[in-house]
C-alpha positions as CSV (number, residue, x, y, z in Angstrom):
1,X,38.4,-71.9,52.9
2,X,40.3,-72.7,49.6
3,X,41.6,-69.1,49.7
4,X,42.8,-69.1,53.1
5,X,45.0,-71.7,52.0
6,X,45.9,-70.8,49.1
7,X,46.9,-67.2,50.6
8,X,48.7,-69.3,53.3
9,X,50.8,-71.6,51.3
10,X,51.9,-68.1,49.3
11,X,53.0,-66.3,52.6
12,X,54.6,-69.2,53.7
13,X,56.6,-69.8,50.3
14,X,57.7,-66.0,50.5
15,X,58.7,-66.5,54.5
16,X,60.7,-69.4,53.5
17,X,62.1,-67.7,50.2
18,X,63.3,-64.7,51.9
19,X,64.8,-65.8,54.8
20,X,68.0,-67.1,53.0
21,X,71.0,-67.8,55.1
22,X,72.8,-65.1,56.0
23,X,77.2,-65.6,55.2
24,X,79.0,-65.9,58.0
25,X,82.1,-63.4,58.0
26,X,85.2,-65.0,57.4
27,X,87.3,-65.5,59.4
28,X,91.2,-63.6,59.1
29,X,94.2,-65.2,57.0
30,X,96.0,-67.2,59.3
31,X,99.5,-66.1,61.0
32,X,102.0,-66.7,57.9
33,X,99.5,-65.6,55.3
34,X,101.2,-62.8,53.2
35,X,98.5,-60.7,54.0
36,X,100.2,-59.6,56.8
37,X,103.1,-58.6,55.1
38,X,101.1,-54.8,55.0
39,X,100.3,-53.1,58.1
40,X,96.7,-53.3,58.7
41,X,94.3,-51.5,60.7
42,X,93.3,-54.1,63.3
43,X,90.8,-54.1,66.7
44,X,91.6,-56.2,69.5
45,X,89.6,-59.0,70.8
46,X,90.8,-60.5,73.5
47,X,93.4,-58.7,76.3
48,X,96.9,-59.5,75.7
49,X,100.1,-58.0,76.4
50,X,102.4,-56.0,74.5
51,X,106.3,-55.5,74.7
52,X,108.4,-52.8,73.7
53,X,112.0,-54.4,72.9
54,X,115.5,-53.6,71.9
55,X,115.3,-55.6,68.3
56,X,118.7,-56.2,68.1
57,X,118.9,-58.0,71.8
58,X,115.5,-58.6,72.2
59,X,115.2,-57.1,75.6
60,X,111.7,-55.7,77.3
61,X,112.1,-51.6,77.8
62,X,108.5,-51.7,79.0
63,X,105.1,-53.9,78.6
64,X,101.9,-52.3,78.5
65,X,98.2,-54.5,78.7
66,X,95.9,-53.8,75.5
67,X,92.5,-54.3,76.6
68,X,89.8,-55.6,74.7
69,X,88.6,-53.3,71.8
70,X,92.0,-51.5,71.5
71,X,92.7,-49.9,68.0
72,X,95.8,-51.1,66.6
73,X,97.7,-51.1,63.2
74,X,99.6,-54.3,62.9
75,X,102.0,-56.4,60.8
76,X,103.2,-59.9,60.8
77,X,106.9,-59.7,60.2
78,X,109.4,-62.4,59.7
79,X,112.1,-62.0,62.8
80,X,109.8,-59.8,65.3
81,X,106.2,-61.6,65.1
82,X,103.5,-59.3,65.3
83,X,104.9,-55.8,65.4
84,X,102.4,-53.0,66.2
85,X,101.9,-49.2,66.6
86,X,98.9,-47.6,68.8
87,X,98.0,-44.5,69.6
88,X,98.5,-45.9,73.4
89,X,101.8,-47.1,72.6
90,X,104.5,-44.5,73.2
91,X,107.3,-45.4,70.7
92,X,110.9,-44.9,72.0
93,X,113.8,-44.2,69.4
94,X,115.5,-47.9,69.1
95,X,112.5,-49.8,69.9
96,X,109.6,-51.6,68.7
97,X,106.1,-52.9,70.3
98,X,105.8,-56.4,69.8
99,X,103.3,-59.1,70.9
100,X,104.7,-62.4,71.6
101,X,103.4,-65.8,71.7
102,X,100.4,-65.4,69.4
103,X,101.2,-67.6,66.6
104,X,97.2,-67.1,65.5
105,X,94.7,-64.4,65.2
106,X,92.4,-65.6,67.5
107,X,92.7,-62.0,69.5
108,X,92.4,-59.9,66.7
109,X,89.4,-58.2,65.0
110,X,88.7,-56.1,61.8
């Protein structure tokens, strides 16, 4: 009977031992972090809408809706917000894609 016990309390301390707290991911650098000064490889996460715009008058040639899990490379720059190129983008000479509104990066994803 001592033995069971004993054998007990020693899988129990290992159980409790190994079962450390896994790190929860962190989180990305908020919208005027510098670390969006680079274009980064980015997924997204929730559906938003992208514009292609004249940068100089900042009219809409065309929108397009990015879907959930959509593979894009983005950049945070200081007079377009979040500028972005994707294969499902079809760049026109003059223009940019741009996402507006999104002052976070709540719909993004590594």
């Amino acid at each position: 009977m001592k033995t069971n016990k004993s054998w007990l309390l020693v899988g129990l301390t290992l159980l409790l031992t190994s079962t450390a707290a896994t790190p929860v991911s962190a989180s990305l650098p908020g919208y005027y972090s510098s670390y969006w000064y680079k274009t980064r490889t980015m997924h997204v996460k929730k559906a938003v809408t992208a514009y292609q715009i004249n940068p100089v008058t900042w009219k809409t040639h065309a929108k397009k809706h990015l879907k959930k899990g959509t593979k894009i490379r983005i950049a945070n720059t200081a007079n377009l917000s979040w500028t972005l190129k994707s294969s499902k983008l079809r760049t026109v000479h003059g223009y940019q894609w741009v996402v507006k509104k999104h002052y976070n990066t709540s719909w993004l994803r590594k």
